[in-house]
C-alpha positions as CSV (number, residue, x, y, z in Angstrom):
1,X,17.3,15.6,-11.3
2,X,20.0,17.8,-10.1
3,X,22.0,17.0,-7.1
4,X,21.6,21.0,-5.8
5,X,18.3,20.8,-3.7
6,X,17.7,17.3,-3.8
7,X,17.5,17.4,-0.1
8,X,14.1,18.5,0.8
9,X,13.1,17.3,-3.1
10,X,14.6,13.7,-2.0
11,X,11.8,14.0,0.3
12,X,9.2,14.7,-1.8
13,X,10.5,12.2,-4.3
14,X,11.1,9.7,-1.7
15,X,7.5,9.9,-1.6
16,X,7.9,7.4,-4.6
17,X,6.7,4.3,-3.3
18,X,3.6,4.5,-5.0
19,X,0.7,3.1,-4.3
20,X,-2.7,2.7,-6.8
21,X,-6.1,4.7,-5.6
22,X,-9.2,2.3,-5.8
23,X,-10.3,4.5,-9.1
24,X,-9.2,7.8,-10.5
25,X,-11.5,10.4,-9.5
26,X,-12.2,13.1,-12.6
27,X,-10.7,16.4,-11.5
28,X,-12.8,19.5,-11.1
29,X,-11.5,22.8,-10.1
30,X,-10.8,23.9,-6.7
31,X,-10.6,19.9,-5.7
32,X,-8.9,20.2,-2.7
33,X,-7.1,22.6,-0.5
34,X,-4.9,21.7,2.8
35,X,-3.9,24.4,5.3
36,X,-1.4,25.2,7.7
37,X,-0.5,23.3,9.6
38,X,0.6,21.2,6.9
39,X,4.4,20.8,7.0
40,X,7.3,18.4,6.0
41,X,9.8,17.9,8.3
42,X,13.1,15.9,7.0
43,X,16.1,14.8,9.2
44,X,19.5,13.5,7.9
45,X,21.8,10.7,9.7
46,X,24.8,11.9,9.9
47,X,24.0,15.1,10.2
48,X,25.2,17.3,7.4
49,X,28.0,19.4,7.2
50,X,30.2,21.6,4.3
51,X,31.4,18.2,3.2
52,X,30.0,15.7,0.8
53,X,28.7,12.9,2.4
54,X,26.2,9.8,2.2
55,X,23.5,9.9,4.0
56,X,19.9,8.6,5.1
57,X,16.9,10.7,4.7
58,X,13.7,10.5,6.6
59,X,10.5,12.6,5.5
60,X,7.1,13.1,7.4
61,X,4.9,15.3,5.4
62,X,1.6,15.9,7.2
63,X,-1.3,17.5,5.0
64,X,-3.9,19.2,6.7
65,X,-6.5,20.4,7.7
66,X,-7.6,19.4,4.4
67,X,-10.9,20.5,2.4
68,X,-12.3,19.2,-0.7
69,X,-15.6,19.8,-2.7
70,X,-15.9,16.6,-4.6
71,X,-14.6,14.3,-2.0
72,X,-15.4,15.8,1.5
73,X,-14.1,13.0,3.4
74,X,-10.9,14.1,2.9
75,X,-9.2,16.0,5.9
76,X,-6.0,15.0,5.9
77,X,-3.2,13.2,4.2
78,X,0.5,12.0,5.1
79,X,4.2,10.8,3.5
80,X,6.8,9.2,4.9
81,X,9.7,7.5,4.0
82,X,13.5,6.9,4.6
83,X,16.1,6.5,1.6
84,X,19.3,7.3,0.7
85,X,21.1,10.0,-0.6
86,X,24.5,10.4,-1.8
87,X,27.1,13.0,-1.6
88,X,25.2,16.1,0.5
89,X,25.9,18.6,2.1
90,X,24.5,21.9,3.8
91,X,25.9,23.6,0.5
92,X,23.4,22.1,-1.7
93,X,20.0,22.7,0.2
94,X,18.7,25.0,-2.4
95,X,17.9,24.3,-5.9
96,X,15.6,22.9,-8.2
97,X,14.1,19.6,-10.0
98,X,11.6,17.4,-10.3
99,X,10.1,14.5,-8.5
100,X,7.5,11.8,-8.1
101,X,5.4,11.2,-5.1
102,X,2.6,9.8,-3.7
103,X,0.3,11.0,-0.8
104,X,-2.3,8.6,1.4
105,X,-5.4,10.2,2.0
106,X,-7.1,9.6,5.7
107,X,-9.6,8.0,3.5
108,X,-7.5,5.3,2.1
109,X,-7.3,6.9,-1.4
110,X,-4.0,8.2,-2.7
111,X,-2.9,10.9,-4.9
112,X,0.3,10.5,-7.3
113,X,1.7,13.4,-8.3
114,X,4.7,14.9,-10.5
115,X,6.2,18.2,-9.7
116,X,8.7,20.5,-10.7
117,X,10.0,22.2,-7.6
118,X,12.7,25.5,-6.1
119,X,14.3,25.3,-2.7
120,X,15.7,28.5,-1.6
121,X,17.5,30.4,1.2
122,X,16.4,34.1,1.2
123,X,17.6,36.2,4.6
124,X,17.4,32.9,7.5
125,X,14.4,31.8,5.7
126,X,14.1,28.3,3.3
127,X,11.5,28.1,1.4
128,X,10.4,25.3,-1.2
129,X,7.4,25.6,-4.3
130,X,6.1,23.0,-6.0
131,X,4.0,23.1,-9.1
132,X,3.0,20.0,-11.3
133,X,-0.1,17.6,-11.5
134,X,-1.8,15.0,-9.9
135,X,-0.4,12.3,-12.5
136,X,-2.4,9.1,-10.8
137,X,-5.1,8.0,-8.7
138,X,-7.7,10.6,-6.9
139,X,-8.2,14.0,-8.1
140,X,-6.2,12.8,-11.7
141,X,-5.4,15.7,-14.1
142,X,-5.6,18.5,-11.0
143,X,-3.4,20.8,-10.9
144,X,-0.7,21.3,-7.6
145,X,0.7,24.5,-5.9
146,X,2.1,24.1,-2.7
147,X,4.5,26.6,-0.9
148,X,5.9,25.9,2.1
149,X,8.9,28.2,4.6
150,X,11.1,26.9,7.2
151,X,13.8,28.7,9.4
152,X,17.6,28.2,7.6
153,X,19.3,28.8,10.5
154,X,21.1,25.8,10.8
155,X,21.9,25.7,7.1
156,X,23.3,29.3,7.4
157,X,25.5,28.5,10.2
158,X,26.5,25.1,8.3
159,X,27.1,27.0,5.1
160,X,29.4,29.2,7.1
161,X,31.2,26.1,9.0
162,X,29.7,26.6,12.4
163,X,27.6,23.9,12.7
164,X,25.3,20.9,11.2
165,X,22.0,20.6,9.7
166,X,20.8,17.7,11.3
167,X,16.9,18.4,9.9
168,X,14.9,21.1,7.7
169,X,11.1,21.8,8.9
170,X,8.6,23.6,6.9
171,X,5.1,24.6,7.4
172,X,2.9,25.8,4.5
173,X,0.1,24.8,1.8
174,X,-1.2,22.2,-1.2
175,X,-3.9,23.1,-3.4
176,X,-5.1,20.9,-6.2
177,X,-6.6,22.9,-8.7
């Protein structure tokens, strides 16, 4: 994993404490889909700022309103975790990578998935896409898309030496397919 865009991806890998579904479920097209409001919101203590620094992460990703075919119990799903991250800074918030994580179901199950994912800034506007597969537990074998966009203003001004990025939110979409 690369250290440029390991921020919001620290989050999504951070989702690494994995945990094992009851049974695998067998994928099937179109297995799930969760909405906006589904977002990911990350804060870093310190704050970050142009310089390199170690700090400590906290994500809550929130999935839903959830819908799924085979399994329609399923309405939502969350992630969190705290861990620590070495040497960032507002200047590497966008890049690319891969990561591990694992998402708790509101019915108990859990989905583990691996992704690839891109974290960019485009105008005041950060956006991360993820793509991989559910690599464990329910809805094993689907494949993921989830795209999610967040204002950079913060980062911008950071970038620019103005000011800190104490936190990145994001609002967006997961699919399993």
């Amino acid at each position: 994993m690369t250290r440029v865009g390991t921020a919001l991806t620290t989050v999504i890998a951070a989702l690494g404490a994995l945990a094992l579904a009851p049974a695998p479920a067998h994928a099937q097209a179109g297995d799930l889909a969760c909405l906006p409001p589904t977002s990911s919101t990350v804060t870093f203590t310190p704050a970050l700022t142009t310089l390199p620094q170690d700090v400590t992460v906290h994500s809550t990703n929130l999935f839903g309103p959830c819908t799924s075919a085979t399994v329609p119990g399923i309405t939502s799903g969350t992630f969190s975790g705290t861990f620590a991250v070495p040497g960032r800074s507002c200047l590497t918030l966008a890049g690319s990578g891969t990561s591990r994580s694992t998402i708790t179901w509101n019915t108990g199950q859990t989905s583990t998935l691996t992704l690839n994912y891109t974290t960019q800034i485009v105008g005041a506007v950060y956006t991360s896409v993820l793509t991989g597969v559910v690599s464990g537990g329910l809805f094993q074998g689907d494949s993921v898309v989830s795209n999610q966009t967040g204002p950079a203003t913060d980062i911008l001004t950071c970038t620019l030496g103005l000011g800190t990025v104490s936190g990145i939110s994001t609002v967006g979409a997961l699919t399993f397919l």
